[in-house]
MARPALUM-811865 format. One line per field, with one value per residue (C-alpha): residue number from 0; z, y, x. Coordinates in steps of 0.05 Angstrom, whole numbers, always signed. Each point is the difference from the previous one (the first is absolute). Example, Ala and Ser with C-alpha at 12.3 -4.5 7.8 and 13.67 -1.06 7.14 Angstrom:
2
k (0, 1)
z (+156, -13)
y (-90, +69)
x (+246, +27)
This chain:
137
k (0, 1, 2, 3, 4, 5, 6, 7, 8, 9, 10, 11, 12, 13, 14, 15, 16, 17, 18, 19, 20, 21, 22, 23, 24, 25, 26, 27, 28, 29, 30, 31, 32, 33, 34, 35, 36, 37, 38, 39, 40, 41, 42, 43, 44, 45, 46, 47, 48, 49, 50, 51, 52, 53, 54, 55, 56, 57, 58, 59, 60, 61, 62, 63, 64, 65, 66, 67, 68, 69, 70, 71, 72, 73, 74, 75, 76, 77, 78, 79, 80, 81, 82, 83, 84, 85, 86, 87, 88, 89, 90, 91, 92, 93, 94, 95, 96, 97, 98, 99, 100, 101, 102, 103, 104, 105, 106, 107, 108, 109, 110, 111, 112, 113, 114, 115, 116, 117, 118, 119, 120, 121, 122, 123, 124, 125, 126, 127, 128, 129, 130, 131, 132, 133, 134, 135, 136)
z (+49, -34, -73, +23, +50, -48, -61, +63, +28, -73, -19, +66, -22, -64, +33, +45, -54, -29, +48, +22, -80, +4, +72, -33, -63, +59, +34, -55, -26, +66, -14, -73, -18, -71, +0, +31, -5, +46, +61, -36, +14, +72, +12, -55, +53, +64, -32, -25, +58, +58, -37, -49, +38, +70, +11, -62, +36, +67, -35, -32, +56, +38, -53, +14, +72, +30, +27, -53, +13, -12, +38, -23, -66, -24, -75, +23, +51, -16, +1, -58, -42, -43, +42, +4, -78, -4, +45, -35, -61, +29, +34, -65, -44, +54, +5, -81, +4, +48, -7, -70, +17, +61, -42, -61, +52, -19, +61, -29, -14, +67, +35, -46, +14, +72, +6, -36, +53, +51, -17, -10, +71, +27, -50, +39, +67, -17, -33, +69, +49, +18, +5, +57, +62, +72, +5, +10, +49)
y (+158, +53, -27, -2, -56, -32, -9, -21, -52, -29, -4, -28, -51, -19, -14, -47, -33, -4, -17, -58, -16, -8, -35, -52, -16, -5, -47, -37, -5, -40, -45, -14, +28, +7, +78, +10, +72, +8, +6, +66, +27, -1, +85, +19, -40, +36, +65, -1, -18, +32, +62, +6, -26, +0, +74, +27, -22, +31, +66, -2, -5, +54, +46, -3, -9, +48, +56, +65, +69, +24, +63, +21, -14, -4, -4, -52, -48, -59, +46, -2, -57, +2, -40, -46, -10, -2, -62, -31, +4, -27, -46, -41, +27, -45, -54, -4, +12, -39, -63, -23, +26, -48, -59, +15, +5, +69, +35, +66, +13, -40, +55, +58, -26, -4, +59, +34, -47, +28, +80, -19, -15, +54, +48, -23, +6, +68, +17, -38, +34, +67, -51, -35, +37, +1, -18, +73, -21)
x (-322, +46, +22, +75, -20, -42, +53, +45, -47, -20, +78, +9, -54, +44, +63, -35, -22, +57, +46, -52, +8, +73, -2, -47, +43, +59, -49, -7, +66, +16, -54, +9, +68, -17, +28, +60, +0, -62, +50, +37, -80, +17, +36, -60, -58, +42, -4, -67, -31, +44, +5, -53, -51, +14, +29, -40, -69, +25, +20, -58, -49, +47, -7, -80, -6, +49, -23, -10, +18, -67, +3, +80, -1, -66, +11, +48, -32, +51, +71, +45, -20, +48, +45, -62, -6, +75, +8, -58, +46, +67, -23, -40, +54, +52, -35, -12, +77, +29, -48, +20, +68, +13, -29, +48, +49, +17, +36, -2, -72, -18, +35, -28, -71, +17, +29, -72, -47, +45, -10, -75, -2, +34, -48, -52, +32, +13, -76, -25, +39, -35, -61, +21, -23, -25, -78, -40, -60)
């Protein structure tokens, strides 16, 4: 497994657990509503674990399984990985913005963190791209 998909998977990993973290203090709050400010959790659990976790492990496993270019670009086999890297960075740098931002209730920075989960994505669609190709049997 290339180290790109590996820091993706293991950060993956963490937002799982956190988002499960925040779901279960959520959970709990219902229970025993002894914090009412478990339910301003709620955008941070959403984002963490649709975005960090959920499209972060599918990127992630993309980035490793896709077929190379082994015979084009042979110093290259993955393409330009730069994209890769860079939506590895947007998107953790959105969630870790937009999260706390949606449970202060801070519209500004929820769209700014957004807005980075959302160019993360479209790094990777545009690192993935040239992968995506007819079967050669």
């Amino acid at each position: 497994m290339p180290p790109l998909s590996r820091y993706m998977v293991r950060l993956a990993l963490l937002h799982l657990a956190l988002g499960f973290f925040f779901g279960g203090l959520m959970l709990a709050h219902k229970a025993f509503p002894i914090a009412p400010w478990a339910m301003r959790l709620l955008p941070w659990h959403i984002h963490s674990l649709l975005i960090g976790w959920t499209i972060q492990l599918a990127f992630g496993v993309a980035y490793w399984i896709f077929p190379r270019f082994a015979l084009e670009r042979p110093g290259d086999p993955r393409g330009r990985a730069g994209w890769a890297w860079a939506s590895l960075v947007l998107l953790n740098a959105g969630v870790l913005c937009a999260g706390p931002a949606g449970a202060m209730g801070w519209g500004p920075g929820l769209a700014l963190g957004s807005a980075m989960e959302t160019l993360g994505v479209l790094a990777f669609v545009v690192h993935l791209w040239p992968r995506v190709r007819p079967a050669i049997l």
